[in-house]
N, C-alpha and C positions, 0 to 999 in steps of 0.2 A: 725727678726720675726721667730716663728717655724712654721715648715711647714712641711708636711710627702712629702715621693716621690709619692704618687698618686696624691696629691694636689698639687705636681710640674708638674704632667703631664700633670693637667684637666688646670694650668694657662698658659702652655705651649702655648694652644689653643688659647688664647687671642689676638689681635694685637701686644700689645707690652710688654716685661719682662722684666726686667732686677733689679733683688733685689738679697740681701745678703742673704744666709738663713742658717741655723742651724739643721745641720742633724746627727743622732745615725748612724755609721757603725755597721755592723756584729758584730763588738768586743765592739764597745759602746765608739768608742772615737769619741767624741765629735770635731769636726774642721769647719769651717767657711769658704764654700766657694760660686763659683759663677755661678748663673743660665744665659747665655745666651740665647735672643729665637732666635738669629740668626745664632748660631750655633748649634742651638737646641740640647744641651749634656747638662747633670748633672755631677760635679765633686765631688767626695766621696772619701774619704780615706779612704781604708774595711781595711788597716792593720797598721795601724800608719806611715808605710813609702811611700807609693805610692800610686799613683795618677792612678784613674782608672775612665772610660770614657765611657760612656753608653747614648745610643740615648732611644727618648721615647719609645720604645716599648719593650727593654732593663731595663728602669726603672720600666715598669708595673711587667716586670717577678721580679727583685726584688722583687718586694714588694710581689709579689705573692707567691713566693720563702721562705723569710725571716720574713715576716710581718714589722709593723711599729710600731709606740708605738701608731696611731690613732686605732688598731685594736685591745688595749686593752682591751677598754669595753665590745667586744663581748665576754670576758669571763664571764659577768654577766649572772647569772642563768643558769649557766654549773654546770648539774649535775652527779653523779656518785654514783656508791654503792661498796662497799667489805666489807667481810665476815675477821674475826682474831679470831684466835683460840691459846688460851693459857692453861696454867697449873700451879701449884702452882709450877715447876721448873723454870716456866718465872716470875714468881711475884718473886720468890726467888732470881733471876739473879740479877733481876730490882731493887732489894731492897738494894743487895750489889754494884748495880751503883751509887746508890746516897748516899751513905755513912753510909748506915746500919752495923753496927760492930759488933763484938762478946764484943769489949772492951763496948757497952752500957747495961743497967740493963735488959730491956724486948726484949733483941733484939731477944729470940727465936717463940715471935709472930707472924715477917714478916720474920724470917730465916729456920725454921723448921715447916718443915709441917705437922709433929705429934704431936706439940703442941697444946691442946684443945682450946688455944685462936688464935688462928693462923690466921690471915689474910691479907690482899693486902693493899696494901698503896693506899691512894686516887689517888695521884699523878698517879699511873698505869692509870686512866683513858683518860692518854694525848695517851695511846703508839697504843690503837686500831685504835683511830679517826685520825690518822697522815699518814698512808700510802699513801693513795695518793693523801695528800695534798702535801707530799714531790715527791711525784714521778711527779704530774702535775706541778708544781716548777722547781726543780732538772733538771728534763729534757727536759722543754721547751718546752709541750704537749701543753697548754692553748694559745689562739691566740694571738699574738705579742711578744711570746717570742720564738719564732723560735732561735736557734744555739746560743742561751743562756749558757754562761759560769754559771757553779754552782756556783762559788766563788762567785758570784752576788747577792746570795739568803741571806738574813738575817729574822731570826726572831726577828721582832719588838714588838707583846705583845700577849698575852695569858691570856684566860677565859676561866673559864671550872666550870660546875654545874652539882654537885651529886644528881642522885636524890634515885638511890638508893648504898649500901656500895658494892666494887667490888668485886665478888666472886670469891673465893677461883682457880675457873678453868671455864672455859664456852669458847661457841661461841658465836663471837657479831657478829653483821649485824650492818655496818655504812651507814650513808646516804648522804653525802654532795653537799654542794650549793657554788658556788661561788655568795659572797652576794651585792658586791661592789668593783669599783678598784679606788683608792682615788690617784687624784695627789699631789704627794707632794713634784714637782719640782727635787729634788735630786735624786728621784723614783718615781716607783709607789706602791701603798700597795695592796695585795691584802686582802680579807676581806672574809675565809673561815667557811660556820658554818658544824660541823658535828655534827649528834645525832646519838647515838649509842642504840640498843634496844638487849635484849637478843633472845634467840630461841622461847620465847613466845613473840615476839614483845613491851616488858615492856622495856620504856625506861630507860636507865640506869645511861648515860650523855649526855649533851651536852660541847660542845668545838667551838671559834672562836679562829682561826689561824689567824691571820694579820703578813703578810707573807713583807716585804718590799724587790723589786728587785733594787738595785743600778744601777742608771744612765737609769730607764727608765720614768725619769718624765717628766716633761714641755710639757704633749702630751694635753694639753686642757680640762681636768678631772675635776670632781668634788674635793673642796679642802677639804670637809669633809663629814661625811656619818651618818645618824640615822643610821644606823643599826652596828657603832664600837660602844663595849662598853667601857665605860670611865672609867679611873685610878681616882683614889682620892689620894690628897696630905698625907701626917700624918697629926697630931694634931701637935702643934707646942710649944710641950712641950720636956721636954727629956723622953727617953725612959721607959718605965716601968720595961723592960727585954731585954737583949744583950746574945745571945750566939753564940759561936765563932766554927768552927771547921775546919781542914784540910782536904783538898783534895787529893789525890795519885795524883803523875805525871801520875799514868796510870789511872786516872779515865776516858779520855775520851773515855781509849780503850774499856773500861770496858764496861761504860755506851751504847756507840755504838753498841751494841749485842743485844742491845732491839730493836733496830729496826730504829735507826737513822744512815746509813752509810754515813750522807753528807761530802764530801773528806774534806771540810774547819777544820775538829774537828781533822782528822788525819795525813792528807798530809802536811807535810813541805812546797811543795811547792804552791798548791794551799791556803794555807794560807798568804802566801809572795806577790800574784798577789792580794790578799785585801787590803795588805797592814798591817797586822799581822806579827810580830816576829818569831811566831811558833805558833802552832795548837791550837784552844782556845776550850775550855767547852763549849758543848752541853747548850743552854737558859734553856729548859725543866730542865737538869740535876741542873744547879744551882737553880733552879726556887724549884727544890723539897730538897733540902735542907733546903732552908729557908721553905715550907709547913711543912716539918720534926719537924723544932725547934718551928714552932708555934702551932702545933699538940701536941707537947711533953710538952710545957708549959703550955698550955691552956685546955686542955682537955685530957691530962694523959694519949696518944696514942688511945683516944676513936674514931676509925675513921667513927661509925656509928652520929658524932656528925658533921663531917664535909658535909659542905652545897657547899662552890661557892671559888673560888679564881678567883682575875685580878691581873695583873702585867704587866710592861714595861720592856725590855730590856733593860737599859742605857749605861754598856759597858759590853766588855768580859770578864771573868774569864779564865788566865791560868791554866792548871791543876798543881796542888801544892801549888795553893794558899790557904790562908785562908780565907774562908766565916764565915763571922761576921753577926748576923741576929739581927735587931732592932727593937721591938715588943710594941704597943702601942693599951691597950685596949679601945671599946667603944662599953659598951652594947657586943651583942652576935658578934661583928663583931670587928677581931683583924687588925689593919692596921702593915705594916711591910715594912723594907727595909734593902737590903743588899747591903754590901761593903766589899772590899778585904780590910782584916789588915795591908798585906802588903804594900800597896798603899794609901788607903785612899777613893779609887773610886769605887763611888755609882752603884752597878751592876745592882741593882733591885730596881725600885721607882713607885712610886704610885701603892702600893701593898696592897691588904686584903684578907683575908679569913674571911668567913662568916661562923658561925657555925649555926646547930639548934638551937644548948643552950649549955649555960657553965657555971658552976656555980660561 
């Protein structure tokens, strides 16, 4: 059965114990071992090789210490605000992160900021509302993820709604909530919303982060949440429109300068403890590639036309790979999925953008 260490301490009291139980160490290895009440000690393996031995009072500071994965819900309705401040030299960064080239026909719209059409890509609206949703993540600020390895952190899916087009340069005020933390056994999710308003408080977007930590599930959670929103499959026809394009082996160094330094996208070796080859693509950074090619197909780079996107993670993109984006319209809202050419495998599934109109 599972069972946290303060729930080992309160059974500890009982007359008699003696069960098998299932406990997360510090590192999150998982082992199997055995509660005595009459020798009243808990056995944990905090580092995969050794056996470490702590009486009740001992186990409370644990938990006190580290937390547990029962102490993940009290991240619901943890809130926070920051302030991001950019310039049409960050939209510009940001543009050439996700694969805006000199080699495309308008590319002096999101690359030059003397040009009269000039403006920010939708996609910019992931880069404000992220700060610290990465930083309460990353660093294992939010309760029950005390001494939290980053390499743990994955992004599972991504929604974001314009409500108005992202200017040129500004400061935004973000507001976030943590909305829900979903057990999903393998992890747990967490379920971030941010709305971002400008210096006159006019909201500009919103964004859910559902954030998945590796190896902190099975803590007795809800298994699902109204308030994630839902992917939708495509139509189950073939595509309308496929377009394909490559990535630089350096895009994730690239992309990283806007504002996502999580070690898993550049470090060799915290990519290796996930169990990754080598350093994978930023989800965001692939994620605006494929909004790129359906922006580009569908509405003629018109970004006052784009409304909503959702998307799933399904796996990672190497940098160097080719992003192949496959685009199926219905009415004002384009469903879309991508896949590495090289491989075959589906990066991004149950995807849409929503536009105002398109004609």
């Amino acid at each position: 059965m599972m069972i946290t260490v303060r729930q080992l301490c309160r059974l500890s009291q009982k007359k008699s114990l003696c069960c098998t139980v299932r406990l997360y160490d510090p590192g999150n290895v998982v082992r199997h071992h055995h509660w005595n009440k009459g020798q009243n000690q808990l056995v944990l393996n905090a580092n995969g090789t050794n056996f470490h031995y702590f009486k009740k009072a001992a186990c409370r500071q644990y938990n006190k210490d580290v937390g547990t994965e029962g102490d993940l819900v009290k991240a619901i309705g943890y809130r926070c605000e920051w302030s991001h401040n950019y310039t049409a030299h960050d939209a510009i960064l940001y543009a050439l992160g996700v694969g805006v080239s000199t080699t495309q026909s308008d590319y002096l719209k999101f690359l030059f900021e003397k040009d009269e059409n000039f403006c920010v890509l939708p996609s910019y609206g992931f880069i404000p509302a992220q700060k610290e949703v990465l930083l309460l993540t990353l660093e294992g600020r939010l309760p029950g993820l005390a001494n939290l390895d980053p390499a743990k952190v994955l992004h599972g899916e991504q929604y974001m709604e314009v409500f108005r087009p992202m200017p040129r340069a500004a400061t935004l005020r973000n507001e976030c909530v943590v909305v829900d933390v979903i057990d999903k056994r393998s992890g747990a999710l967490f379920l971030f919303d941010v709305h971002t308003y400008n210096d006159k408080d006019t909201l500009i977007t919103y964004n859910q982060f559902s954030i998945f930590i590796v190896g902190f599930g099975g803590f007795g959670g809800k298994k699902t949440s109204n308030h994630e929103k839902p992917t939708i499959k495509p139509p189950a026809r073939p595509a309308e429109y496929s377009v394909s394009q490559a990535t630089s082996v350096d895009q994730a160094a690239l992309y990283r300068l806007s504002g996502d330094y999580n070690p898993l996208h550049f470090n060799p070796t915290v990519a290796a403890r996930v169990g990754f080859s080598k350093p994978i693509l930023h989800g965001l950074c692939t994620l605006a590639y494929g909004i790129r090619h359906v922006l580009q197909q569908y509405a003629n780079n018109d970004v006052a036309k784009f409304k909503a996107v959702k998307v799933r993670f399904s796996k990672p993109v190497y940098p160097g790979q080719t992003i192949k984006t496959n685009m199926w319209r219905d009415g004002n809202r384009v469903h879309f999925q991508c896949e590495v050419t090289e491989t075959k495998d589906v990066v991004i599934s149950g995807a849409y953008v929503d536009f105002h109109h398109i004609d």
